[in-house]
Backbone and ligand atoms as CSV (ligand in chain L), in Angstrom:
chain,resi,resn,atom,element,x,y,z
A,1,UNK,N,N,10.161,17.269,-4.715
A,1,UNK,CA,C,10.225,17.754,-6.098
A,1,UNK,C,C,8.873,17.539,-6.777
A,2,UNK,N,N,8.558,18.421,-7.838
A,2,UNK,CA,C,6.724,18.483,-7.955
A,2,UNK,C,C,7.462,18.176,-9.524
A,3,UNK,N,N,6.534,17.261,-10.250
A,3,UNK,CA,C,6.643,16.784,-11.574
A,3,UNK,C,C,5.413,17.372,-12.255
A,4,UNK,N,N,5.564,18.099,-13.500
A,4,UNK,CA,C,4.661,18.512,-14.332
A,4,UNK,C,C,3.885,17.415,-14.703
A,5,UNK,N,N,2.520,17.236,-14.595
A,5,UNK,CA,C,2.183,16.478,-14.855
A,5,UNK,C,C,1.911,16.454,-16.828
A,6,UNK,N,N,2.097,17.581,-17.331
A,6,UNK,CA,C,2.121,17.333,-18.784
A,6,UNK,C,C,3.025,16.419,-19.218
A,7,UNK,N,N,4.163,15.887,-18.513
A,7,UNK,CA,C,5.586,14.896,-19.222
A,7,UNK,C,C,4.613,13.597,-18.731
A,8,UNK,N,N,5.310,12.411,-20.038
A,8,UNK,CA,C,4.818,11.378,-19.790
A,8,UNK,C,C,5.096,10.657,-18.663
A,9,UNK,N,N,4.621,9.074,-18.358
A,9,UNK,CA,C,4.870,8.496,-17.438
A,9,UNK,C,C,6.379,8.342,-17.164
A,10,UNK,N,N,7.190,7.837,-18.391
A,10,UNK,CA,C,8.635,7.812,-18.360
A,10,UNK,C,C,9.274,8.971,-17.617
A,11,UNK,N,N,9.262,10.041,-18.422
A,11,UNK,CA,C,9.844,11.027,-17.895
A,11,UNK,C,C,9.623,11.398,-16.497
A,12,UNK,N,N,8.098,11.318,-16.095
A,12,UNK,CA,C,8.037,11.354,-14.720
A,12,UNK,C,C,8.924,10.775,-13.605
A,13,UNK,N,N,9.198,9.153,-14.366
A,13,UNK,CA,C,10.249,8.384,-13.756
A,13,UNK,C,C,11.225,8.688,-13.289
A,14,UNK,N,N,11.316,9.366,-14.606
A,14,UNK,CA,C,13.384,9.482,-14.874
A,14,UNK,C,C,13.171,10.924,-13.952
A,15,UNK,N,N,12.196,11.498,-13.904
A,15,UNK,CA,C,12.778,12.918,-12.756
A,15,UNK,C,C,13.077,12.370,-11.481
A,16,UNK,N,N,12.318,11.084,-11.108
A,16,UNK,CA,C,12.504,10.410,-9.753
A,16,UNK,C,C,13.407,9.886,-9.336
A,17,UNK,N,N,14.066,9.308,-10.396
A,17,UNK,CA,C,15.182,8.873,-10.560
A,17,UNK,C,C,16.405,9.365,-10.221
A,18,UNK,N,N,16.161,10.884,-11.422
A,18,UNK,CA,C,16.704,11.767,-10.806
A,18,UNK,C,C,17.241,12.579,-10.062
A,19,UNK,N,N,16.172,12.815,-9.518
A,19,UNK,CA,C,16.423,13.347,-7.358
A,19,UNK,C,C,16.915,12.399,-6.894
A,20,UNK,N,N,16.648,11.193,-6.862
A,20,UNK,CA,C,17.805,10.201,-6.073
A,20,UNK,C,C,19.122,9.948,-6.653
A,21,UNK,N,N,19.652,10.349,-7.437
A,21,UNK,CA,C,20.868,10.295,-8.591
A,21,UNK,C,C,22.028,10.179,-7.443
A,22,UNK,N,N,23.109,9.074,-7.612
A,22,UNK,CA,C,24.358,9.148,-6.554
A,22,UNK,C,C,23.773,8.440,-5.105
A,23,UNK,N,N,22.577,8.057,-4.920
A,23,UNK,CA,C,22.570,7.880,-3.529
A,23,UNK,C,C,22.762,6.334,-3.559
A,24,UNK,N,N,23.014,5.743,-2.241
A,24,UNK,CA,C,23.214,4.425,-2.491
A,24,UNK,C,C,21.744,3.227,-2.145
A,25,UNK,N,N,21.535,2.287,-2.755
A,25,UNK,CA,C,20.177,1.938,-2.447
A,25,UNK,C,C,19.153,2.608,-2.965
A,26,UNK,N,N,19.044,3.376,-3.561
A,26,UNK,CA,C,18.151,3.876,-4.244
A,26,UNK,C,C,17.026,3.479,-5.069
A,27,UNK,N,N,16.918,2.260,-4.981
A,27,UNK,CA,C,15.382,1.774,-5.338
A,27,UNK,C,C,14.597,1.985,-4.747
A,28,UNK,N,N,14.450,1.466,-3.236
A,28,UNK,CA,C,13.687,1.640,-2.626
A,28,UNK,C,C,13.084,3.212,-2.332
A,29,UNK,N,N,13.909,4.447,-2.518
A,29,UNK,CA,C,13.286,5.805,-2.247
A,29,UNK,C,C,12.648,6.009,-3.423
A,30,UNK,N,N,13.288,5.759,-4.643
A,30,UNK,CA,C,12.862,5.625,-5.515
A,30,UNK,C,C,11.347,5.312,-5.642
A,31,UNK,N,N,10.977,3.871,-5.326
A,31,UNK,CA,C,9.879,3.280,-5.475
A,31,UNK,C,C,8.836,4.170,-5.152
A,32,UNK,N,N,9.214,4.718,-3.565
A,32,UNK,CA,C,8.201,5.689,-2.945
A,32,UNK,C,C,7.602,6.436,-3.318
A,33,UNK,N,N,8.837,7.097,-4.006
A,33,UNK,CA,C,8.506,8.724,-4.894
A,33,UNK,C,C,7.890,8.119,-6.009
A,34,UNK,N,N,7.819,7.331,-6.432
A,34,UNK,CA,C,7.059,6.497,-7.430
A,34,UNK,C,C,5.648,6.506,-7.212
A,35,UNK,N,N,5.723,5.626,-5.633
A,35,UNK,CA,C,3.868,5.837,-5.099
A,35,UNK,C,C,3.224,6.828,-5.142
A,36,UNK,N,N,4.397,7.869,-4.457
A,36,UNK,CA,C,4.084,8.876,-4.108
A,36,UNK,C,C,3.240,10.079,-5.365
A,37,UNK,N,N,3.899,9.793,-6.383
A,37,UNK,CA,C,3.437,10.895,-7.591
A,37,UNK,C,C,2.110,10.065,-8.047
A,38,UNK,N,N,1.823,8.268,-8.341
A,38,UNK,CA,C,1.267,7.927,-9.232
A,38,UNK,C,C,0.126,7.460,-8.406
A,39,UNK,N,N,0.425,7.505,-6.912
A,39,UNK,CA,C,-0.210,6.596,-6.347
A,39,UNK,C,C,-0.619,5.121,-6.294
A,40,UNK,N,N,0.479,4.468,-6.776
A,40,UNK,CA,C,1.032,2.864,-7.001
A,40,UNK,C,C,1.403,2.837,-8.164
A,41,UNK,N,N,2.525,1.650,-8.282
A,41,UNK,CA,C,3.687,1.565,-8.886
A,41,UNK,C,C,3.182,0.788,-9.944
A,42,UNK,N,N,3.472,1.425,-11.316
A,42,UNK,CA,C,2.514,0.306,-12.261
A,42,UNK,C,C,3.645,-0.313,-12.697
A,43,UNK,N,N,3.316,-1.252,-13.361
A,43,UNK,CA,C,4.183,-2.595,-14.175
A,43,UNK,C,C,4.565,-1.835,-15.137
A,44,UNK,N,N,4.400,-1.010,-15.607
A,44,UNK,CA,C,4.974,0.294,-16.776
A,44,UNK,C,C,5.997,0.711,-16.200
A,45,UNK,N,N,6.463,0.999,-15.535
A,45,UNK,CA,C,7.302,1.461,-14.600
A,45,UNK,C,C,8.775,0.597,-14.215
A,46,UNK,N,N,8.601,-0.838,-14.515
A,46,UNK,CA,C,9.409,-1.519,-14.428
A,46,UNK,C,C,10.236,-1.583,-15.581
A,47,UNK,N,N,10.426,-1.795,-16.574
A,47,UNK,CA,C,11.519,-1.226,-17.811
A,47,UNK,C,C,11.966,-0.262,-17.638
A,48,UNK,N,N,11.454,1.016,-17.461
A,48,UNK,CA,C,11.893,1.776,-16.814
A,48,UNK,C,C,12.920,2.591,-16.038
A,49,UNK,N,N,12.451,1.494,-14.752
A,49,UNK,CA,C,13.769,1.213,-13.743
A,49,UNK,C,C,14.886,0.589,-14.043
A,50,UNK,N,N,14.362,-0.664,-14.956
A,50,UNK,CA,C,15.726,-1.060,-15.128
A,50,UNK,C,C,16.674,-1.274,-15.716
A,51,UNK,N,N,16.108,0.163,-16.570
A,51,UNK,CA,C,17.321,1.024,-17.751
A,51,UNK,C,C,18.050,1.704,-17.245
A,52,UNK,N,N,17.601,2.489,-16.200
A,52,UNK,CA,C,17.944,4.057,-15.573
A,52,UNK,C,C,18.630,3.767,-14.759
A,53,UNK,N,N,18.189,1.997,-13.659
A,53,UNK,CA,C,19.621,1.684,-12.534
A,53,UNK,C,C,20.357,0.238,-13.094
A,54,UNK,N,N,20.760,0.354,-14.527
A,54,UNK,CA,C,21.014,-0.606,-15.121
A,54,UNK,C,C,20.784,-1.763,-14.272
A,55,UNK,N,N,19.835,-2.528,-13.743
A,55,UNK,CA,C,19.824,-3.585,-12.927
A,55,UNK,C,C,18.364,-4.399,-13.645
A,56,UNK,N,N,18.173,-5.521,-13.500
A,56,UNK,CA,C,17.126,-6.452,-14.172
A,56,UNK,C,C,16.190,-6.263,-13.990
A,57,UNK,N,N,15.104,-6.510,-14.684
A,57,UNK,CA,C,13.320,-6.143,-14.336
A,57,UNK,C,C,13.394,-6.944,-13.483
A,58,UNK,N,N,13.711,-8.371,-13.434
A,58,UNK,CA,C,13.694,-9.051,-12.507
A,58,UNK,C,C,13.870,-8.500,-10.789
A,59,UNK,N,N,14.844,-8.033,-10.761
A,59,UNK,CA,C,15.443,-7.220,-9.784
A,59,UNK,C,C,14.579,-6.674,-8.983
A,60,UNK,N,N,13.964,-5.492,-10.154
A,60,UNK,CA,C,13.125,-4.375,-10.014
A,60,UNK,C,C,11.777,-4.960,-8.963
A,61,UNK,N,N,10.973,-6.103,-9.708
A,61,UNK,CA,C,9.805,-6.633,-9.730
A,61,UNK,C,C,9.779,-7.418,-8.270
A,62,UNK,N,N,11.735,-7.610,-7.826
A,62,UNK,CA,C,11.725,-8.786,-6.683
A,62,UNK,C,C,11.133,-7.929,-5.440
A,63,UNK,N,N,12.093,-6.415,-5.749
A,63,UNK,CA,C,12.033,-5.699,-4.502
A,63,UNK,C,C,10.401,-5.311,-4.831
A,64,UNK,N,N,9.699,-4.956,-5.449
A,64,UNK,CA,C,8.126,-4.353,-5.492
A,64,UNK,C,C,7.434,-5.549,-4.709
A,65,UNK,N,N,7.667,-6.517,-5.012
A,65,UNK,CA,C,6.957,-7.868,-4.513
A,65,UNK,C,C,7.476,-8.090,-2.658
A,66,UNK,N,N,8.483,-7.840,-2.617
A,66,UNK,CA,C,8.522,-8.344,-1.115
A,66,UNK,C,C,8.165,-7.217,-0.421
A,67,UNK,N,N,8.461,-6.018,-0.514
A,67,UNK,CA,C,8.114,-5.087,0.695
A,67,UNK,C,C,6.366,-4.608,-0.136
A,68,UNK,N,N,5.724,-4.951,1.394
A,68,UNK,CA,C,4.208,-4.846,0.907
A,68,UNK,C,C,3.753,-3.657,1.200
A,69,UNK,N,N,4.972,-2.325,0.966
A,69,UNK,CA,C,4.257,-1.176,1.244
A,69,UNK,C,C,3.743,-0.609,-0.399
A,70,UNK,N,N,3.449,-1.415,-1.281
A,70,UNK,CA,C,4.248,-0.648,-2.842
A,70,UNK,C,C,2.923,-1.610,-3.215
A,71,UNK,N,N,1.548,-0.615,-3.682
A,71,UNK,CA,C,0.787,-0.699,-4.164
A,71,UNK,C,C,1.229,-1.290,-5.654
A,72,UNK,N,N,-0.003,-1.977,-6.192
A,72,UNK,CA,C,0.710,-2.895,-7.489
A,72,UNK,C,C,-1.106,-1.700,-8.548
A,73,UNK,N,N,-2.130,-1.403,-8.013
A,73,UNK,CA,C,-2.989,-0.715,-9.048
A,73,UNK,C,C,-3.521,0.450,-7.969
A,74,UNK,N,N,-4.261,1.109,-8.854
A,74,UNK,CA,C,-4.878,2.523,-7.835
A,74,UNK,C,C,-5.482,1.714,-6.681
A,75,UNK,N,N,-5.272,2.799,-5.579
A,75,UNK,CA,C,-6.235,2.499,-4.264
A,75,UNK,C,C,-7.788,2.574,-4.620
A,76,UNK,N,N,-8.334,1.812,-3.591
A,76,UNK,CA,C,-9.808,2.421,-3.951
A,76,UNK,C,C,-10.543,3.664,-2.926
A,77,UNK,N,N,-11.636,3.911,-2.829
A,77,UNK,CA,C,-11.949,5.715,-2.171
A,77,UNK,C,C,-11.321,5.186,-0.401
A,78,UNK,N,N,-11.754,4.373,-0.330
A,78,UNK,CA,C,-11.194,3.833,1.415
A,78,UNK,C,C,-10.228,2.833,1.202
A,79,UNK,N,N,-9.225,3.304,2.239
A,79,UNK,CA,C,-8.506,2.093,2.343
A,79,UNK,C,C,-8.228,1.474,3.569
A,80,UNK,N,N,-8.706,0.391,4.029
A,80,UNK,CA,C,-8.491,-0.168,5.243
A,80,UNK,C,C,-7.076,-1.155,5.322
A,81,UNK,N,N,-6.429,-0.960,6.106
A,81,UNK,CA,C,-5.162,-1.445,6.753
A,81,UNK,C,C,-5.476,-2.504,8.261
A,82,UNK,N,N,-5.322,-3.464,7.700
A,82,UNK,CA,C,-5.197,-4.230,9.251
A,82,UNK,C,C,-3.744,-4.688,9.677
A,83,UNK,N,N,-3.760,-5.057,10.680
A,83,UNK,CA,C,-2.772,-4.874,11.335
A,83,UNK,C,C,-2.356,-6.506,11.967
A,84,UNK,N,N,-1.203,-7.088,11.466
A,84,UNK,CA,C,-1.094,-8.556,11.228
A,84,UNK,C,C,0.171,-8.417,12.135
A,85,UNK,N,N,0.714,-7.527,13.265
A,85,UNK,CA,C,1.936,-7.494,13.763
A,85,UNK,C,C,1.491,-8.404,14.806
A,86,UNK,N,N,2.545,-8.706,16.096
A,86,UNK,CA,C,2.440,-9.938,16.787
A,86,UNK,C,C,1.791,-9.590,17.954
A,87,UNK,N,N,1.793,-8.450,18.236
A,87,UNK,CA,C,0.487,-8.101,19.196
A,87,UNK,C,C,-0.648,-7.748,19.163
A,88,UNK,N,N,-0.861,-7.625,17.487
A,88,UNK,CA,C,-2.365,-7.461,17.293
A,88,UNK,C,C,-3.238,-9.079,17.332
A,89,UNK,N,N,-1.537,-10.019,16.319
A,89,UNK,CA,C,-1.996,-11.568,16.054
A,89,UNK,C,C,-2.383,-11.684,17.435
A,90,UNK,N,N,-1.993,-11.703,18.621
A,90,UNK,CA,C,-2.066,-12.341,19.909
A,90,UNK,C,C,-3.449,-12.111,20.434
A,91,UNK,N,N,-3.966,-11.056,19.605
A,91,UNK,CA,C,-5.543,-9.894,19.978
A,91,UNK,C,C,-6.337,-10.427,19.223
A,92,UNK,N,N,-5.889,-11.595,18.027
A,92,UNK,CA,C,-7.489,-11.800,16.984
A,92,UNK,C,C,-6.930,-11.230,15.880
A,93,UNK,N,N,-6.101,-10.502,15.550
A,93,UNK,CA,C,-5.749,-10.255,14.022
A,93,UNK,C,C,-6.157,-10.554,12.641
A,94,UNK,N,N,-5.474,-11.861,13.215
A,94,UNK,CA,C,-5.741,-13.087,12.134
A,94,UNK,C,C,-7.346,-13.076,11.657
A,95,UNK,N,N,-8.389,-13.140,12.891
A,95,UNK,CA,C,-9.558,-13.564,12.300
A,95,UNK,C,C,-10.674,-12.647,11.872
A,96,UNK,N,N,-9.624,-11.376,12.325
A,96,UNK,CA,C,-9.924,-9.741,11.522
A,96,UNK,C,C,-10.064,-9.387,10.029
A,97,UNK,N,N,-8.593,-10.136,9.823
A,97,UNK,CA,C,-8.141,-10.040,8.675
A,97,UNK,C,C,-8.968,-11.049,7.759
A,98,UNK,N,N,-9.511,-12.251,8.206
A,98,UNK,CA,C,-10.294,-13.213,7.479
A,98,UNK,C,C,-11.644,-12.784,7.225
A,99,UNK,N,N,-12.140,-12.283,8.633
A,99,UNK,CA,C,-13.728,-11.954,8.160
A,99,UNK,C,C,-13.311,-10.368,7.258
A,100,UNK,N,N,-12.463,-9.767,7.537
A,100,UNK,CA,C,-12.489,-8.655,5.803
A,100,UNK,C,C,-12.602,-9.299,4.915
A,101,UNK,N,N,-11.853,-10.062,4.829
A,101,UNK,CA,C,-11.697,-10.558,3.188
A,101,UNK,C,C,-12.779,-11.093,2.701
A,102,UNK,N,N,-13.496,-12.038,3.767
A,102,UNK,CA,C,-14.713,-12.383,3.884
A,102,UNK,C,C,-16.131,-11.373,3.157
A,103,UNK,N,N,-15.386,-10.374,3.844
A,103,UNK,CA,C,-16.527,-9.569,3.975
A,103,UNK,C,C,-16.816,-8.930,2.791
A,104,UNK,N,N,-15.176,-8.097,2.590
A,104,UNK,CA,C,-14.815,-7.369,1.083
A,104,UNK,C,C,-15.061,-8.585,0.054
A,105,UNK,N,N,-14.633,-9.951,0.093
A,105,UNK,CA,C,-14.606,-10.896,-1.051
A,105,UNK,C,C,-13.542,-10.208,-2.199
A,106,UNK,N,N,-12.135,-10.470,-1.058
A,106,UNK,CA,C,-10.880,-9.633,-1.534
A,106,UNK,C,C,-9.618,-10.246,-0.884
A,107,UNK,N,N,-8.894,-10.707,-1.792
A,107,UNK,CA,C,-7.352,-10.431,-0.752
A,107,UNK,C,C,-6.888,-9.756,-0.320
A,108,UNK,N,N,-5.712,-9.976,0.855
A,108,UNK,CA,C,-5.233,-8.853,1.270
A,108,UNK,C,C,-4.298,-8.090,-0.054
A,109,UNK,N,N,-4.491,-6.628,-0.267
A,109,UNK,CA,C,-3.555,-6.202,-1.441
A,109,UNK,C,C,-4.342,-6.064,-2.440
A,110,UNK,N,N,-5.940,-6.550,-2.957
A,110,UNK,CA,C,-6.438,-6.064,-3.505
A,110,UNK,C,C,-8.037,-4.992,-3.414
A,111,UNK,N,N,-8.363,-4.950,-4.622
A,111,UNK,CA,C,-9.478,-3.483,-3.946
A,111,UNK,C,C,-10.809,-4.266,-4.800
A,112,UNK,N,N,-11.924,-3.732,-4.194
A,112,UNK,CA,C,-13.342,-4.426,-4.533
A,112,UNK,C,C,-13.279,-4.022,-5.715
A,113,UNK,N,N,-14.224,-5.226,-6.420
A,113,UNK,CA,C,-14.357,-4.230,-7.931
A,113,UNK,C,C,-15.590,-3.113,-8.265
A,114,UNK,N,N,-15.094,-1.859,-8.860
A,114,UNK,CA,C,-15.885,-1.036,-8.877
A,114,UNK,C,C,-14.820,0.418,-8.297
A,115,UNK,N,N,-13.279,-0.676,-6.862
A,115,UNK,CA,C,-13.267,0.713,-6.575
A,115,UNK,C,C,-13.452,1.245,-5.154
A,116,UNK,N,N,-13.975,0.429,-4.618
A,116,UNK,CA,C,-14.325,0.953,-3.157
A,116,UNK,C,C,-13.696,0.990,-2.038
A,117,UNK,N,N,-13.616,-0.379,-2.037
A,117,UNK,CA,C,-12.254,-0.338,-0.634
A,117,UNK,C,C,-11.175,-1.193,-0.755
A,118,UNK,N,N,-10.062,-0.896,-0.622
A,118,UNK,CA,C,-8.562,-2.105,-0.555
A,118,UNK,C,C,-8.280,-1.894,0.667
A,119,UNK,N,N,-8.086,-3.562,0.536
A,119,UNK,CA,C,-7.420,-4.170,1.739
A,119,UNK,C,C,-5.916,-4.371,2.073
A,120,UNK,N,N,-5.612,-3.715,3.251
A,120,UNK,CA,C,-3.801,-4.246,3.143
A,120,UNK,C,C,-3.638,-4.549,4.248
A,121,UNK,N,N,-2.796,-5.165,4.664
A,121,UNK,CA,C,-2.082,-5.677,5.752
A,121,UNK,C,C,-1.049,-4.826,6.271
A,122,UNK,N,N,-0.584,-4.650,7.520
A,122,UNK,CA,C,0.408,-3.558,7.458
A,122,UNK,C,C,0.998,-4.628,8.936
A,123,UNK,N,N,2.451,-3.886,9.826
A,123,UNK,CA,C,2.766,-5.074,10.637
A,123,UNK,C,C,3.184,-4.178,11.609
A,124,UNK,N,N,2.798,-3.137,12.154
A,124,UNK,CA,C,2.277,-2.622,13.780
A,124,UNK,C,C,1.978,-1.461,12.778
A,125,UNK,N,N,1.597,-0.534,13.393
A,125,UNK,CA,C,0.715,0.355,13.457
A,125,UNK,C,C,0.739,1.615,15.127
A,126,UNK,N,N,1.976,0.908,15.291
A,126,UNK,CA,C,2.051,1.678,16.927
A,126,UNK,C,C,1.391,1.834,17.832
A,127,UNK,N,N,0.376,0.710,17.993
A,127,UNK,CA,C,-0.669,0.684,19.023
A,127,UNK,C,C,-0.873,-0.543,19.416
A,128,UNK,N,N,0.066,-1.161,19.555
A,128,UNK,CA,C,0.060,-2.311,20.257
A,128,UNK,C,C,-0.902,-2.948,21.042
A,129,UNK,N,N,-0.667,-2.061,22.853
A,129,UNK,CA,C,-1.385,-1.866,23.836
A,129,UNK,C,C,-2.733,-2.199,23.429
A,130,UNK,N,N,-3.379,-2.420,22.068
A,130,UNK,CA,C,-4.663,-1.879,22.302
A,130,UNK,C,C,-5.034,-2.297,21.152
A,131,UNK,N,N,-4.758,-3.551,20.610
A,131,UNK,CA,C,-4.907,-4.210,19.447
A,131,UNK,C,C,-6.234,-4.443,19.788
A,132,UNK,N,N,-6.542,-5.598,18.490
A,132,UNK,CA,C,-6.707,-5.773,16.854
A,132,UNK,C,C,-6.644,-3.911,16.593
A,133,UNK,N,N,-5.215,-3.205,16.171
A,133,UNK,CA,C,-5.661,-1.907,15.184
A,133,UNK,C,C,-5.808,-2.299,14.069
A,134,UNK,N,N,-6.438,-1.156,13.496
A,134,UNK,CA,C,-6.889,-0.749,12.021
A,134,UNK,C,C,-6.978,0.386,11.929
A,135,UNK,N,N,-6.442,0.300,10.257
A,135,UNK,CA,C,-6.465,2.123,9.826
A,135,UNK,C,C,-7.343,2.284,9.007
A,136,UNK,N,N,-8.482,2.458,8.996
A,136,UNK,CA,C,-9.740,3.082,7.744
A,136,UNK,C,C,-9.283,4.740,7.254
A,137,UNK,N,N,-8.587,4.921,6.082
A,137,UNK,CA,C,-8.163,6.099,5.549
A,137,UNK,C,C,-7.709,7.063,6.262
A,138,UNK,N,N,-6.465,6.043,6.993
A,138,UNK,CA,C,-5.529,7.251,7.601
A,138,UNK,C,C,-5.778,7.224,9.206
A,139,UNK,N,N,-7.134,6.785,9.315
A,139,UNK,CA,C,-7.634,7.034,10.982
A,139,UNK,C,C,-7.293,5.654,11.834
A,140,UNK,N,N,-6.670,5.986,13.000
A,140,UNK,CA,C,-6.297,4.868,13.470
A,140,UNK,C,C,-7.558,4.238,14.582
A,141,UNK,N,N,-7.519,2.992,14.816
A,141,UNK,CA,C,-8.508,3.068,15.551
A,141,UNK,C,C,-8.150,1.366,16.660
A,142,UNK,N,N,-8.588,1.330,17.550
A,142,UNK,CA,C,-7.984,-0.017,18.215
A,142,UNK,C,C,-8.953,-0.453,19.109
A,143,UNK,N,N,-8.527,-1.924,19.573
A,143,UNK,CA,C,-9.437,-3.052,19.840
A,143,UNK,C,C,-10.603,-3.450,18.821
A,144,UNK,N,N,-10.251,-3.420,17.851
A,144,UNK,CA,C,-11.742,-3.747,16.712
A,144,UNK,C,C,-11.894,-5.031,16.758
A,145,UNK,N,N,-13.029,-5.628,16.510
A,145,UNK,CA,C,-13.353,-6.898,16.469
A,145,UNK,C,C,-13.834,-6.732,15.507
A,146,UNK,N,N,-14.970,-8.168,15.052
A,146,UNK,CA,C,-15.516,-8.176,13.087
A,146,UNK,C,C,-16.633,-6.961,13.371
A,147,UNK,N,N,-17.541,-6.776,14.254
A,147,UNK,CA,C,-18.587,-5.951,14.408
A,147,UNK,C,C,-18.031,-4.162,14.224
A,148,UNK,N,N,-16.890,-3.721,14.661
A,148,UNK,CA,C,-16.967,-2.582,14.989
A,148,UNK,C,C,-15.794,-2.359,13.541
A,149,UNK,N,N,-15.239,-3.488,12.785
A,149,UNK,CA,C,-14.574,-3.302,11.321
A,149,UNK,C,C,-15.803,-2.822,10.581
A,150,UNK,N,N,-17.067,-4.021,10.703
A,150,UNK,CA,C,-17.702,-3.687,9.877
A,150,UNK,C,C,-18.439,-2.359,9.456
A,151,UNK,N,N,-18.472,-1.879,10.941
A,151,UNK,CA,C,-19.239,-0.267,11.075
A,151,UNK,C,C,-18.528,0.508,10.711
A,152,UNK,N,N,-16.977,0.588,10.844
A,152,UNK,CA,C,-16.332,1.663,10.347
A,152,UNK,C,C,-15.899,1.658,8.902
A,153,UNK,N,N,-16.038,0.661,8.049
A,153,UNK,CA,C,-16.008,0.096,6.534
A,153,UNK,C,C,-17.086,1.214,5.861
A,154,UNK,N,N,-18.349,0.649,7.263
A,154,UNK,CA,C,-19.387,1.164,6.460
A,154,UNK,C,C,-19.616,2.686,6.325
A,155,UNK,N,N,-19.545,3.468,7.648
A,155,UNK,CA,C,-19.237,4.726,7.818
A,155,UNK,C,C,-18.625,5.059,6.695
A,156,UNK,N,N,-16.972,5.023,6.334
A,156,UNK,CA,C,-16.316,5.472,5.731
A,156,UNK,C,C,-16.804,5.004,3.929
A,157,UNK,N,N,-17.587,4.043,3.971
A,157,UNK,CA,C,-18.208,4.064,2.367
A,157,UNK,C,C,-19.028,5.335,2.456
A,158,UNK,N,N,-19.849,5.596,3.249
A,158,UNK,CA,C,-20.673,6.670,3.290
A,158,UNK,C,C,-20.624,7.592,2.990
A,159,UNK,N,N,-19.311,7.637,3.770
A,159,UNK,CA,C,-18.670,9.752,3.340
A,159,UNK,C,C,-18.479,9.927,1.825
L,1,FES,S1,S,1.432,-5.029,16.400
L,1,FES,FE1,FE,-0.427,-4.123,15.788
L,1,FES,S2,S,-0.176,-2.087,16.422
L,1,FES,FE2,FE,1.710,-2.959,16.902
């Protein structure tokens, strides 16, 4: 469903809302179509929700917080995804994920300031076989170590 973007943020909501109307569980598709239009789920958004599925901000805020697919501010132009599942951990993951943060001077979940790149964690990536993966904007890529993160960070600032 395509939302005019002339209606405010609310209304945008409530169309989302909408299309899921009657289904059961419906936060969570909800949320998506949420990402999906705004490109992360703002804290505006939470009153919102939890008028429309009479249920608590609290509620609302528990489920945004535990599943770490649900951006909390805009992405930045790249977004790198590492990959913290148990066959990447077994590959170096872990010390993937440290020298980014390192590197970015970022947590996982947030974006440099200015804008440039966010960092997320994600937990396979379907490439097991062939860990440490990482996704630099969409592109998958495997066996990375800190040297060949750093080149493709940099590449993709480039473009
Ligand atoms: S655990 Fe990393 S790709 Fe599957």
């Amino acid at each position: 469903m395509t939302v005019g973007h002339s209606l405010s943020i609310e209304d945008r909501v409530r169309a989302i809302v909408t299309a899921h109307d009657g289904e059961r569980g419906r936060l969570l598709p909800i949320l998506h179509g949420i990402q999906a239009e705004f490109g992360y789920v703002d804290e505006a958004v939470v009153p919102v929700l939890a008028q429309e599925l009479n249920i608590s901000r609290a509620d609302v805020h528990g489920v945004i917080t535990f599943y770490h697919d649900f951006r909390k501010a805009p992405a930045g132009r790249t977004e790198v995804r590492v990959c913290r599942g148990e066959a990447c951990q077994a590959v170096g993951a872990e010390n993937l994920m440290a020298h980014a943060q390192r590197r970015l001077g970022v947590s996982t979940g947030e974006t440099t300031p200015g804008g440039d790149v966010t960092l997320e964690q994600v937990f396979c990536l379907g490439n097991c076989a062939l860990g440490p993966s990482v996704q630099v904007n969409g592109r998958l890529y495997g066996r990375v170590g800190t040297e060949r993160l750093d080149t493709l960070m940099a590449e993709a600032d480039a473009r």
